[in-house]
BADOFI-146705 format. One record per residue: x, z, y of N, C-alpha, C in turn; residue number from 1. Coordinates in steps of 0.1 Angstrom, whole numbers, plus 5000, padded with zeros to 4 digits. Each point is the difference from the previous one (the first is absolute). Example, Ala and Ser with C-alpha at 12.3 -4.5 7.8 and 13.67 -1.06 7.14 Angstrom:
SITE  n_u  n_w  n_v ca_u ca_w ca_v  c_u  c_w  c_v vexba
SITE 5132 5078 4943 4991 5000 5012 5009 5000 5012     1
SITE 4996 4993 5011 5009 5000 5011 4992 5008 5011     2
***
This chain:
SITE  n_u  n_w  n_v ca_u ca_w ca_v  c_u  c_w  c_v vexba
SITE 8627 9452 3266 4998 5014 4996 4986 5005 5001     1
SITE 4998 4995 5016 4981 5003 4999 4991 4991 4988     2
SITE 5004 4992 4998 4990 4991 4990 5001 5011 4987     3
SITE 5012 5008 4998 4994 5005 4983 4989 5011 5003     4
SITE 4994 5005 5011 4995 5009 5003 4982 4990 4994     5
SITE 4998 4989 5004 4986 4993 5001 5001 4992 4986     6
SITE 4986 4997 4993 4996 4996 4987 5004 4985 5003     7
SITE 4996 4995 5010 5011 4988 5003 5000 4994 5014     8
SITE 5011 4996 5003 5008 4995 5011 5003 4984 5002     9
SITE 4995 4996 5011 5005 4984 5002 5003 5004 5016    10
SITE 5012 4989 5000 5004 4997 5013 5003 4991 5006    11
SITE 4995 4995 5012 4993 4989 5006 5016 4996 5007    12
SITE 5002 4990 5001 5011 4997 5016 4990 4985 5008    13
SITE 5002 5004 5012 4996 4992 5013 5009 4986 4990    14
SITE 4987 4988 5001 5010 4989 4996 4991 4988 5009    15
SITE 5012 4991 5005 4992 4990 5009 5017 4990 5008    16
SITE 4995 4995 5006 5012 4991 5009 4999 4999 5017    17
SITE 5010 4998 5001 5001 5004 5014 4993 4990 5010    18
SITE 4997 4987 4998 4994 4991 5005 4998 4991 4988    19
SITE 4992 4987 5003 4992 4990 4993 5015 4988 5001    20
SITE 5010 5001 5005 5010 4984 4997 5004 5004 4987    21
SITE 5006 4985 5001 5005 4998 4982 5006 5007 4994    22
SITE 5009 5008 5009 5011 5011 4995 4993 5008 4995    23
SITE 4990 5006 5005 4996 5012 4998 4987 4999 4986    24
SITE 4996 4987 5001 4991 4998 4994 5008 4997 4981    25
SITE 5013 4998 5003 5005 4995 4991 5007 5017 4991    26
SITE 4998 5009 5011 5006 5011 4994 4989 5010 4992    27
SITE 4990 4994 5004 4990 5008 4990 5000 5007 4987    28
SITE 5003 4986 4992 4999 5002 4987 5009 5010 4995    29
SITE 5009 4998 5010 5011 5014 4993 5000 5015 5009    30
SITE 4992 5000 5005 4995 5015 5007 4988 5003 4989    31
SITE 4990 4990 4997 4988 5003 4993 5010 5007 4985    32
SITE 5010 4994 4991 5003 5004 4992 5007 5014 4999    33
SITE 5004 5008 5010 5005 5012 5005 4991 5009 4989    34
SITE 5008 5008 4996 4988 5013 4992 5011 5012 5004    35
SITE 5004 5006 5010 5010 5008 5006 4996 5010 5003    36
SITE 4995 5009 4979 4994 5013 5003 5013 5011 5002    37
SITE 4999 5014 5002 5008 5008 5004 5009 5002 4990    38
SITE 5012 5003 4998 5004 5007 4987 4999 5007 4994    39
SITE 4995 5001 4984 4997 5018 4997 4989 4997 4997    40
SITE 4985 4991 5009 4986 5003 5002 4995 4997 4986    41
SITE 4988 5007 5001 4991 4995 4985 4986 4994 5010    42
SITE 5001 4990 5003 4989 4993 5006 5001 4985 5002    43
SITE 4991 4993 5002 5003 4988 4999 4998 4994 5012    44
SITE 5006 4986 5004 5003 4996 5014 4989 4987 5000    45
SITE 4995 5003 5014 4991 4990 5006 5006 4993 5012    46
SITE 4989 4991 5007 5002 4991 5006 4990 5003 5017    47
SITE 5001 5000 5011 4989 5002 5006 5005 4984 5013    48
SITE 4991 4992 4998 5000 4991 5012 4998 5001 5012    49
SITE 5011 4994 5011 4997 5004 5010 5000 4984 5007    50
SITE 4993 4995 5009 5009 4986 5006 5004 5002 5013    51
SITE 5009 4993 5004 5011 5001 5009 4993 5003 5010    52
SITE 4988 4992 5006 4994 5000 5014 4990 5015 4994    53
SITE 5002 5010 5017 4999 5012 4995 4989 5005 5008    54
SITE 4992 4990 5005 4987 5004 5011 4991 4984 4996    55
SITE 4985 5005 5005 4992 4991 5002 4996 4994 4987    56
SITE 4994 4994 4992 4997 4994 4991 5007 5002 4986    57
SITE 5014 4996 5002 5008 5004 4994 5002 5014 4995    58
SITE 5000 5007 5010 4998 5017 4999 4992 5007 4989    59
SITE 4988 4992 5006 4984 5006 4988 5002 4997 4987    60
SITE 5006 4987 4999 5003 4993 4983 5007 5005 4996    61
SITE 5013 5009 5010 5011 5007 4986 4990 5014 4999    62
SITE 4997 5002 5005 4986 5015 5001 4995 4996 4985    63
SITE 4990 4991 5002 4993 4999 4992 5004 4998 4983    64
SITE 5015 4988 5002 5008 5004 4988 5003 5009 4993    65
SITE 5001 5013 5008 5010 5011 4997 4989 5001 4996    66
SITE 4990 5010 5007 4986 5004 4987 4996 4995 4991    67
SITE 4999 4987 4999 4994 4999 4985 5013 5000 4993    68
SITE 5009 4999 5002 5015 5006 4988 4997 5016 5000    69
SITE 4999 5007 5006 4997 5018 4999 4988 5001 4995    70
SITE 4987 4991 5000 4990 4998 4991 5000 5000 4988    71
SITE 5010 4993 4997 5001 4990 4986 5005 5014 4993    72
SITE 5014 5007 5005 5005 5006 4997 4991 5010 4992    73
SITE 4997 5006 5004 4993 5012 5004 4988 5000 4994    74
SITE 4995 4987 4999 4986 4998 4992 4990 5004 5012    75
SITE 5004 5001 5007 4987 5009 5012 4997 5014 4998    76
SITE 5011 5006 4993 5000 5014 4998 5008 5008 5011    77
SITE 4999 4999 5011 5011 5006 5013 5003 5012 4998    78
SITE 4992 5010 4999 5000 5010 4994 5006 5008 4989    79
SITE 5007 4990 4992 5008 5005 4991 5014 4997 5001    80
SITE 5003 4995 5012 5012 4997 5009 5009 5003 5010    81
SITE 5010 5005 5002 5005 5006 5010 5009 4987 5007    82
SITE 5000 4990 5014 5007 4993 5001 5012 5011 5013    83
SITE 5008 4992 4997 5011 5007 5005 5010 4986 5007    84
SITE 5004 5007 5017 5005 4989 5003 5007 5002 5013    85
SITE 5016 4990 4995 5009 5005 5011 4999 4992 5014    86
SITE 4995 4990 5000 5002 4994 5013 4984 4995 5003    87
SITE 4998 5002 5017 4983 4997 4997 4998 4988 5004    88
SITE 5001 4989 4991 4995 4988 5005 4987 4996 5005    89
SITE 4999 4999 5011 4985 4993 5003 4990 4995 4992    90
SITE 5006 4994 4991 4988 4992 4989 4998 5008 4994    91
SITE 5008 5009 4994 4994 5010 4985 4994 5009 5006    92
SITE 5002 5006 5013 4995 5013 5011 4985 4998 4996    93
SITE 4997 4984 5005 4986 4995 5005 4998 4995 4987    94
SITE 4999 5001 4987 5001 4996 4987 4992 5014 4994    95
SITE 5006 5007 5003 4997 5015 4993 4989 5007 5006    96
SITE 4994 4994 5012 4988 5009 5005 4986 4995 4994    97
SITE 4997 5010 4999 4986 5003 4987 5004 5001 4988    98
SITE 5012 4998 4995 5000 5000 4983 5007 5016 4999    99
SITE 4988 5004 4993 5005 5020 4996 5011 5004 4996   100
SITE 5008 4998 5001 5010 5005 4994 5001 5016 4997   101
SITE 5006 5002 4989 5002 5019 5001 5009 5001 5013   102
SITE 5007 4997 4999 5013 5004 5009 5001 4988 5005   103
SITE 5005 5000 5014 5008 4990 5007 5016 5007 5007   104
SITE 5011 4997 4997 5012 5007 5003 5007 4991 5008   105
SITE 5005 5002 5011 5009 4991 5008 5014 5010 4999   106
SITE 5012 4990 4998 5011 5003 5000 5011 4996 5006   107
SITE 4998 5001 5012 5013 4991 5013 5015 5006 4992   108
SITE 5009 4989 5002 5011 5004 5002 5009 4999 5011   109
SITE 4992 4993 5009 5008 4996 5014 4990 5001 5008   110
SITE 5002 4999 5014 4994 4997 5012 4997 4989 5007   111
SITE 4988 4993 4990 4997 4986 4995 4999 4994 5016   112
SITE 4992 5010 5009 4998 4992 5008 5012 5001 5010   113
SITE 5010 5003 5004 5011 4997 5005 5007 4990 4992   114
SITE 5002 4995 4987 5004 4991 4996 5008 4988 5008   115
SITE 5013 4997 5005 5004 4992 5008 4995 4985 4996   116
SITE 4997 4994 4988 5000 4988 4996 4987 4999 5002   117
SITE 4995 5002 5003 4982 4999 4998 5000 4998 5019   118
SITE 4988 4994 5003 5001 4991 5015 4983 5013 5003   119
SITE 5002 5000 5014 4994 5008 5004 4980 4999 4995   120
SITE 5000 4988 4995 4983 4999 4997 5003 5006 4984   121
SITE 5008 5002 4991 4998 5003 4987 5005 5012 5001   122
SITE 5007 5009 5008 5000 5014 5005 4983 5004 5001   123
SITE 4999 4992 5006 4988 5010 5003 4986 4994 4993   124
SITE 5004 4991 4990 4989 4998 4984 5003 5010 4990   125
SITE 5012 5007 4998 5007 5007 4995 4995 5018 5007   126
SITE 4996 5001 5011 5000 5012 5006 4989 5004 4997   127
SITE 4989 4987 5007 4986 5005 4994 4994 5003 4986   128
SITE 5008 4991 4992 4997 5001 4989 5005 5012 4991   129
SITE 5012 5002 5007 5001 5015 4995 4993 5012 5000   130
SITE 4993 4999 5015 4989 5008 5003 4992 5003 4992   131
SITE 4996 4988 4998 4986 5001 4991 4999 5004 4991   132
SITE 5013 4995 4990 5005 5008 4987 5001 5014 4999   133
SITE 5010 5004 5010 4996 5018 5001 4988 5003 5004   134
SITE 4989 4998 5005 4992 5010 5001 4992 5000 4987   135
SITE 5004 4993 4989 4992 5001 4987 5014 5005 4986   136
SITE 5014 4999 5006 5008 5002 4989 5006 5012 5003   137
SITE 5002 5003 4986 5009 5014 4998 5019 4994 5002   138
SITE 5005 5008 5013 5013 4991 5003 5009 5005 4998   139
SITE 5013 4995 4991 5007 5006 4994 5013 4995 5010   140
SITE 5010 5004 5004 5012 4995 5005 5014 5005 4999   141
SITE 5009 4988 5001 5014 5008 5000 5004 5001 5007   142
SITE 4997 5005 5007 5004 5007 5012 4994 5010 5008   143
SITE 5003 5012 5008 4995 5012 5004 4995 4994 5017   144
SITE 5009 4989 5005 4993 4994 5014 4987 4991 4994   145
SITE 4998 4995 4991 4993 4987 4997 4986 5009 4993   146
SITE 5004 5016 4992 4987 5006 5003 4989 5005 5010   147
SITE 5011 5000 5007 4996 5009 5017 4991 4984 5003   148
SITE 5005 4994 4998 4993 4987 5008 4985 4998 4990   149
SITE 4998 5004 4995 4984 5000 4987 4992 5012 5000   150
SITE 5003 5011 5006 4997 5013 4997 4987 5001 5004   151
SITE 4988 4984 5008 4989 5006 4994 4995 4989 4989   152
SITE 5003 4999 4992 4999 4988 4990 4988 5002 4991   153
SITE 4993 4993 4998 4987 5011 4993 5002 5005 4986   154
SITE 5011 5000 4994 5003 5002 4985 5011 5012 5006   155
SITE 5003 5005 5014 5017 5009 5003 5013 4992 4998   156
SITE 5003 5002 5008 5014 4995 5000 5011 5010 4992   157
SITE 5012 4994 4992 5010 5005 4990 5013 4998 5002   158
SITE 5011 5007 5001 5011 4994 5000 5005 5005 4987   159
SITE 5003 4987 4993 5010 5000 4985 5011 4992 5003   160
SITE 5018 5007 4999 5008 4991 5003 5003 4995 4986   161
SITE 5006 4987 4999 5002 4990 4989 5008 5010 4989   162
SITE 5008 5005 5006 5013 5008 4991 5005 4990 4994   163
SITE 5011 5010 4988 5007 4992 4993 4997 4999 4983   164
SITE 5000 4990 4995 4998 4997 4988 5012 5008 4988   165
SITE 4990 5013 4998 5007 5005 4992 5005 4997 4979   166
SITE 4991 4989 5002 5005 4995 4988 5012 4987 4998   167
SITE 5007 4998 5017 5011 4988 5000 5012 5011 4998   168
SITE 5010 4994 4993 5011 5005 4997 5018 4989 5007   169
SITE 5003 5005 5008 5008 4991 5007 5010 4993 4987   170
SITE 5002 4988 5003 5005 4992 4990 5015 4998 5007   171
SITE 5014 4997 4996 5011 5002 5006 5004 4979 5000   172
SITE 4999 5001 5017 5005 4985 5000 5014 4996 5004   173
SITE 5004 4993 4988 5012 4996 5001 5008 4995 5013   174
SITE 4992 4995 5010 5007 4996 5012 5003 5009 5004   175
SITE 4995 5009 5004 5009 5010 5007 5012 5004 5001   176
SITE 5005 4999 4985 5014 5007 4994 5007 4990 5013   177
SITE 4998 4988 5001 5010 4991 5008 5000 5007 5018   178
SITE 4990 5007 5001 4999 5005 5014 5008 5013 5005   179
SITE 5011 4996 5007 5007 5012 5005 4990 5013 5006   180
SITE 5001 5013 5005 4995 5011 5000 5009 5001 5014   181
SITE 4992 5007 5012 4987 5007 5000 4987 4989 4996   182
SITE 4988 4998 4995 4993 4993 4999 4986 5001 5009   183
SITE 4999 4993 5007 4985 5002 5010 4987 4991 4996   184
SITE 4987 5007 4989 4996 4992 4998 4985 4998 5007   185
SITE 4996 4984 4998 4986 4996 5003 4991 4997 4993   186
SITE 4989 5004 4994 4992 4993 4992 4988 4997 5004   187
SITE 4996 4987 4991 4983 5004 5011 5001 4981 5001   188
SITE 4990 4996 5011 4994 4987 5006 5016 4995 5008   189
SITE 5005 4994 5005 5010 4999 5005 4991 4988 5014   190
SITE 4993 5005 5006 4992 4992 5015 5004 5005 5012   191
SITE 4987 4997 5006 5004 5002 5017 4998 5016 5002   192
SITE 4992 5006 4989 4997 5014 4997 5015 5009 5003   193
SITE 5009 4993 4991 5018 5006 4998 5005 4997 5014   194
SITE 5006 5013 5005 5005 4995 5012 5016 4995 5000   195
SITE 4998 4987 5002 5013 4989 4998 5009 5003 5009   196
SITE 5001 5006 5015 5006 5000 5006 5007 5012 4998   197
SITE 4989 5012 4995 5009 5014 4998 5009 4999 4988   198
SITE 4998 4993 4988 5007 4999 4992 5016 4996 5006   199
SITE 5000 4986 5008 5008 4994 5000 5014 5011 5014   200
SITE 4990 5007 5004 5011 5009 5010 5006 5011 4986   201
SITE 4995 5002 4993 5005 5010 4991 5008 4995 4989   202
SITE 5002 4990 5000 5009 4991 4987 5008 4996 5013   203
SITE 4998 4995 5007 5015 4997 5014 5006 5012 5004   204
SITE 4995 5013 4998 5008 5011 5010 5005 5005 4988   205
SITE 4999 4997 4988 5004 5007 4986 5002 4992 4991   206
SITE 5011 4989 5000 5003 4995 4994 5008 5005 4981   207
SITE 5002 5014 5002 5002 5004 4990 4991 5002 4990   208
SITE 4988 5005 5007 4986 4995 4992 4992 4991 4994   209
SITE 4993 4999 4991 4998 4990 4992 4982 5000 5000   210
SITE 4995 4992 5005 4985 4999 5000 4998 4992 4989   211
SITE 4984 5002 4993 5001 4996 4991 4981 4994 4999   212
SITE 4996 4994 5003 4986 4995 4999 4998 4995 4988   213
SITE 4984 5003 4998 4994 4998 4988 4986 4997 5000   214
SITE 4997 4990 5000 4988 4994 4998 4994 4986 5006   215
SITE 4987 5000 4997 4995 4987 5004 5003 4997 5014   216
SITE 5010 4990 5006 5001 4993 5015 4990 4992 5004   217
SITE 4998 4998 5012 4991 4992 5009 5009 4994 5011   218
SITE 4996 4982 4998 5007 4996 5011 5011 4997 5003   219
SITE 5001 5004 5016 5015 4997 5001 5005 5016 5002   220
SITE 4989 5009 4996 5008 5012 5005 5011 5001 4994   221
SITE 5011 5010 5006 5011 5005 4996 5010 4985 5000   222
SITE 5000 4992 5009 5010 4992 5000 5009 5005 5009   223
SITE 4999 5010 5004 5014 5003 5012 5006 5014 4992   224
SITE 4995 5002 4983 5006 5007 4992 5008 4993 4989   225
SITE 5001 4990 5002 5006 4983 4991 5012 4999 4996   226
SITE 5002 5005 5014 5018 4998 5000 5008 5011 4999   227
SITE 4992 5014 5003 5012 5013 4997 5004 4999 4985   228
SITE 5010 5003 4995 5004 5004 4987 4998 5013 4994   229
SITE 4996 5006 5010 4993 5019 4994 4985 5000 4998   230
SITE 4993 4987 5002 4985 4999 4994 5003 4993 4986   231
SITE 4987 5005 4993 5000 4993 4984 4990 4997 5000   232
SITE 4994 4992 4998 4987 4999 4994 4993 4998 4987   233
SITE 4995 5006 4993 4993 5001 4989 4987 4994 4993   234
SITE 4997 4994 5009 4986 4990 4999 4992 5013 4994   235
SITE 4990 4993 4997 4984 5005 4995 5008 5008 4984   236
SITE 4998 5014 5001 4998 5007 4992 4991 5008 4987   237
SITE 4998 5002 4994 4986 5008 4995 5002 5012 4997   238
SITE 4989 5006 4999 4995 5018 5004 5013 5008 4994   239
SITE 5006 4998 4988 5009 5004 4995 5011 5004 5006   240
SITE 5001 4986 4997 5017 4995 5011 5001 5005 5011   241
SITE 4992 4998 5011 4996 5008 5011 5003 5015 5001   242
SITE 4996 5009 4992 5003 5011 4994 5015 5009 4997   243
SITE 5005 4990 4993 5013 4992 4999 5009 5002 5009   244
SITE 4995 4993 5009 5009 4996 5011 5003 5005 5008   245
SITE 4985 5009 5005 5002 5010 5009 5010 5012 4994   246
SITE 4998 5003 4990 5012 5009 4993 5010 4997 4999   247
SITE 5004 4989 5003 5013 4994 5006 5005 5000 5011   248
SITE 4993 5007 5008 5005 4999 5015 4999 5011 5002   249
SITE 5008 5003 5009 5003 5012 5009 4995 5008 5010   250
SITE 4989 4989 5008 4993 5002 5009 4988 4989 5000   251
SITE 4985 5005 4999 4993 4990 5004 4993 4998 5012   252
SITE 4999 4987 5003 4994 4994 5013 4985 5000 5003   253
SITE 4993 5004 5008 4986 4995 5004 5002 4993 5017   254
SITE 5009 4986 5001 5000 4999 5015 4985 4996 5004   255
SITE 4985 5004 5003 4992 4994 4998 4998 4997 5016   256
SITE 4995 4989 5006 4996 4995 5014 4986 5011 5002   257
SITE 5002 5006 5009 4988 5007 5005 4991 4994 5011   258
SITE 4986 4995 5000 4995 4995 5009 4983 5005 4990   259
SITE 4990 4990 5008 4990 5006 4994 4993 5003 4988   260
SITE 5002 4984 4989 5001 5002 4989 5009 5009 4992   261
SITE 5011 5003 5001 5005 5015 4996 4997 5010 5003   262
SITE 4992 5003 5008 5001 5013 5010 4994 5008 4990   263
SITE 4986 4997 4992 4999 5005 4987 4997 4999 4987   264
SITE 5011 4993 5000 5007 4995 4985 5007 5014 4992   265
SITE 5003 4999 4992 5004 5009 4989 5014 4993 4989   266
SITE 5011 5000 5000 5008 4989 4997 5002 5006 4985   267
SITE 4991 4989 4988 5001 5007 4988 5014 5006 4993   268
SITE 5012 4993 5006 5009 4998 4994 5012 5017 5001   269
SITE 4994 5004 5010 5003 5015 5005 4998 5008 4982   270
SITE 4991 4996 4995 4999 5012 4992 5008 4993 4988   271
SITE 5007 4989 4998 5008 4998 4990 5015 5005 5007   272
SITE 5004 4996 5010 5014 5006 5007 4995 5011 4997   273
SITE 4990 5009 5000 5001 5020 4997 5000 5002 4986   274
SITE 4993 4988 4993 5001 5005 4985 5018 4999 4994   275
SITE 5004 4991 5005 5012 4998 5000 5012 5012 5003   276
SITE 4993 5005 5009 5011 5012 5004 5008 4992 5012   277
SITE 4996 4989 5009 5007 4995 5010 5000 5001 5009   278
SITE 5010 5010 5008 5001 5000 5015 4990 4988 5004   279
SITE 4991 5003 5013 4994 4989 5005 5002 5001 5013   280
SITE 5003 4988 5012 4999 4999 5013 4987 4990 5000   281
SITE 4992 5005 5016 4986 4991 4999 4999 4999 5013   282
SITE 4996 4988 5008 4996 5002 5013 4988 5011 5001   283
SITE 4991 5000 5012 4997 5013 5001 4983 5001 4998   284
SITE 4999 4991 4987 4984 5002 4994 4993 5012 4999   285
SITE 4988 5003 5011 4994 5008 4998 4995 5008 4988   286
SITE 4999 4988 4989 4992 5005 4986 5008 5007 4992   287
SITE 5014 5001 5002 5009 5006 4997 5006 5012 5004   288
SITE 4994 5003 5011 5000 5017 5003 5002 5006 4984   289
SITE 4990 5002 4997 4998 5006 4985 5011 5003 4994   290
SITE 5012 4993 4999 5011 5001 4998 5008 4999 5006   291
SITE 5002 5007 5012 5010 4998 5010 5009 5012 5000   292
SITE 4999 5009 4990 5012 5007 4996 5008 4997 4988   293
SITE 4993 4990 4995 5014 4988 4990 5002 4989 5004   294
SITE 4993 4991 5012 5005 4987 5004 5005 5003 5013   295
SITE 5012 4993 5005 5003 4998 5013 4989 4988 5009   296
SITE 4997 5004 5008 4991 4994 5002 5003 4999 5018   297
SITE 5006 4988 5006 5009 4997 5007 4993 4989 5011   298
SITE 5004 4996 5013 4998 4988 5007 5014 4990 4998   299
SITE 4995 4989 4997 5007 4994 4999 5019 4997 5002   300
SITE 4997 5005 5012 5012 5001 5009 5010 5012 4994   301
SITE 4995 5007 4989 5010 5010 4992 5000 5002 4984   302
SITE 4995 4986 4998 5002 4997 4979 5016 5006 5001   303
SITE 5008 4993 5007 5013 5001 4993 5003 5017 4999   304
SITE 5004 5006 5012 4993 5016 4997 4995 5004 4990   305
SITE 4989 4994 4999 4994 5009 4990 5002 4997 4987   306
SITE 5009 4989 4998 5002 4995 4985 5011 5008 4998   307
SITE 5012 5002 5010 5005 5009 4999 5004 5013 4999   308
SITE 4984 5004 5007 4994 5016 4991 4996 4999 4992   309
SITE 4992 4991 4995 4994 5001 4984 5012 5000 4990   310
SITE 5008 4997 4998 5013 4997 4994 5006 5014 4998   311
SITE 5001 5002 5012 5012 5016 5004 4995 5009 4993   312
SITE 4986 5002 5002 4990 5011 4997 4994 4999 4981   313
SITE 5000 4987 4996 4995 4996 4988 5008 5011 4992   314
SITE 4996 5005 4987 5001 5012 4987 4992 4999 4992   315
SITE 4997 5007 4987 4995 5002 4991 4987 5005 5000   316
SITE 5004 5009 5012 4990 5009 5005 4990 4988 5008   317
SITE 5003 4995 5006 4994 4990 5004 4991 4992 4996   318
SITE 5008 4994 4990 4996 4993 4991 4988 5006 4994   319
SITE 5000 5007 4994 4992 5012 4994 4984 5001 5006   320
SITE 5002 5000 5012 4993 5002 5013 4986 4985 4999   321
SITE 5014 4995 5002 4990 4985 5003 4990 4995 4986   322
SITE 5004 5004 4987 4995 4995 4990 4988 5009 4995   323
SITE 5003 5014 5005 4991 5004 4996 4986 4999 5015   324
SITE 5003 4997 5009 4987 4997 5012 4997 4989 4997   325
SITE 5006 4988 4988 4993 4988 4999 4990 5002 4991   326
SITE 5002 5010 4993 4986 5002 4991 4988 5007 5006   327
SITE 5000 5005 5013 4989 4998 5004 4988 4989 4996   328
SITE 5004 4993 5004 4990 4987 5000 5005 4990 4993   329
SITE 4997 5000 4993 4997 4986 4987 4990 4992 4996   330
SITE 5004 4990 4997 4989 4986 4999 4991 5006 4988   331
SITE 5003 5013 4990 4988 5000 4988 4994 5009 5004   332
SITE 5008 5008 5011 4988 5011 5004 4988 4999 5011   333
SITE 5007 4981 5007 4989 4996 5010 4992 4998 4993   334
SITE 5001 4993 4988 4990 4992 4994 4988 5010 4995   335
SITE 5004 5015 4999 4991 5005 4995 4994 5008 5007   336
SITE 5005 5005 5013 4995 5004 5010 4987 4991 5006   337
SITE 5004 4989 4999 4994 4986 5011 4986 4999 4988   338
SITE 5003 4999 4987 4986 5002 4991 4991 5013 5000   339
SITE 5009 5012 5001 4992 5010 5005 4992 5002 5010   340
SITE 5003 4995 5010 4996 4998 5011 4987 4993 5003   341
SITE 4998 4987 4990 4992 4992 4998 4989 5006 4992   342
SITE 5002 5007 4993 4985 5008 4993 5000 5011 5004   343
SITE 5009 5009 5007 4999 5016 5001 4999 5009 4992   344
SITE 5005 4993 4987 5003 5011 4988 5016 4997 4993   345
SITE 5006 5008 5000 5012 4998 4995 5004 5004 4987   346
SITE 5010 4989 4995 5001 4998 4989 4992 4995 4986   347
SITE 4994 4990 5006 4990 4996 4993 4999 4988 4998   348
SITE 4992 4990 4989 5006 4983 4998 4982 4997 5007   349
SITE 4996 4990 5008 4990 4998 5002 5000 4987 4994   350
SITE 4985 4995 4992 4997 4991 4993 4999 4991 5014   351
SITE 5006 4995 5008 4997 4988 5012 5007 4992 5000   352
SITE 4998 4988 5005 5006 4990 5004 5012 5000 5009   353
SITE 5006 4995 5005 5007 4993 5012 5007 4991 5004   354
***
């Protein structure tokens, strides 16, 4: 949506392997072939090299790579370029200093450096390097904790939440019909993020209920949800279906694990359960205040409760309620806010890059 705003748009993804053995050396070719631009976008997809080894020697080479690809790009015209970028990798951080850019825009969506997978020396290549980025970028975030964390940024810090895509229209999927009612649904990543354990007390104490997951799994999670017969699973869905589905259910789920990587997170999927019109139960996400007079927003230890108030209490009126607070915030009105923002004139097409 941001790309139709700029005269043209390329977008780069981090590409490289995780180590130098055969495996990894052998998976190349088909990561290099990846062109996995956005949907929708009018821009074209690049490549930016990284190599595995992430200090010392190694380090300066993927540095030096990345510039002369933003070189090439660019013709050496920085200046007629706005780069924009969600995660601050060390190489492109240290890639980007000296080359003019008009704008430089950082766009966190998480709390990179609490990140549980990452080992305590790449937390904190990831920390500094964010640093450095903010005190030269204008920082845009989804999230109202993750602005507070930027707010002296030298571009100001922003909070734009993702919203909902008001041009998806829920598409009606046939599995459902086979799913008895009440329906409890999940959509989203299905990881260690989903809390597996709260699910599983709430499908055992309510066997009448019918949980219903949807989306991409990881692992072995959810194997101690395998064997109830009141879970479904629906594998990997698309934006539609999703849509869909949630309108299929009765009540939707955010069980999300709260620790520090969540603390402030923003769970996109909130604003499709509201476009929906669907009762929501959520653990007790701060970023979700905002809406805490249409989501139940609960400790753990009282989903079932509260699935049972959302239910009791669900209406028309309700419904009503929740569909119209999802239009608050929507994905076309970030996009044009987040461009406004970027030149400080609104409603306007600027002849730039990005």
């Amino acid at each position: 949506m941001l790309s139709s705003f700029f005269e043209r748009s390329v977008f780069f993804q981090g590409i490289g392997v995780k180590g130098l053995g055969l495996r990894q050396l052998k998976a190349l070719p088909s990561r290099l072939a990846k062109a996995n631009l956005p949907a929708g976008s009018s821009g074209d997809g690049g490549l930016l090299p990284v190599l595995p080894v992430r200090r010392g020697p190694a380090a300066k080479l993927s540095t030096w790579m990345i510039k002369r690809r933003l070189a090439a790009l660019t013709q050496g015209r920085f200046d007629e370029w706005v780069i924009w970028m969600r995660f601050p990798s060390p190489e492109l951080v240290w890639a980007i200093r000296g080359c003019p850019f008009a704008r430089v825009v950082y766009e966190p969506v998480d709390h990179y450096a609490a990140e549980p997978v990452f080992s305590a020396n790449d937390r904190q290549r990831v920390r500094s390097a964010e640093a450095e980025l903010a005190r030269r970028a204008m920082v845009v975030t989804t999230s109202a904790g993750l602005a507070r964390q930027f707010d002296t940024a030298g571009g100001g810090s922003h909070w734009l939440p993702i919203g909902m895509d008001t041009s998806l229209k829920a598409t009606r999927v046939s599995r459902m019909d086979e799913i008895p009612r009440p329906r409890l649904g999940v959509v989203g990543s299905l990881d260690w993020l989903a809390d597996e354990a709260l699910l599983l007390e709430v499908a055992m104490k309510r066997p009448d209920w019918h949980l219903v997951l949807a989306g991409p799994r990881e692992g072995n999670w959810g194997r101690q949800l395998e064997r109830l017969t009141n879970v479904h699973w629906l594998g990997t869905v698309k934006p539609d279906e999703a849509r869909g589905l949630i309108a299929a259910c009765d009540v939707a789920l955010n069980p999300c694990v709260l620790n520090e990587w969540t603390a402030e997170a923003f769970p996109v999927k909130v604003f499709d359960y509201l476009a929906e019109g669907r009762p929501v139960v959520s653990t007790q996400m701060s970023e979700l205040d905002i809406f805490k007079d249409l989501i139940e927003l609960v400790p753990s230890g009282q989903f079932v409760a509260a699935i049972e108030r959302a239910m009791a209490t669900d209406g028309p009126e309700a419904v009503s309620r929740r569909r119209h607070a999802s239009q608050r915030f929507t994905a076309q009105d970030r996009a044009r806010r987040a461009f406004e923002l970027l030149i400080d004139t609104p409603s306007s097409v600027l002849a730039m890059h990005n």
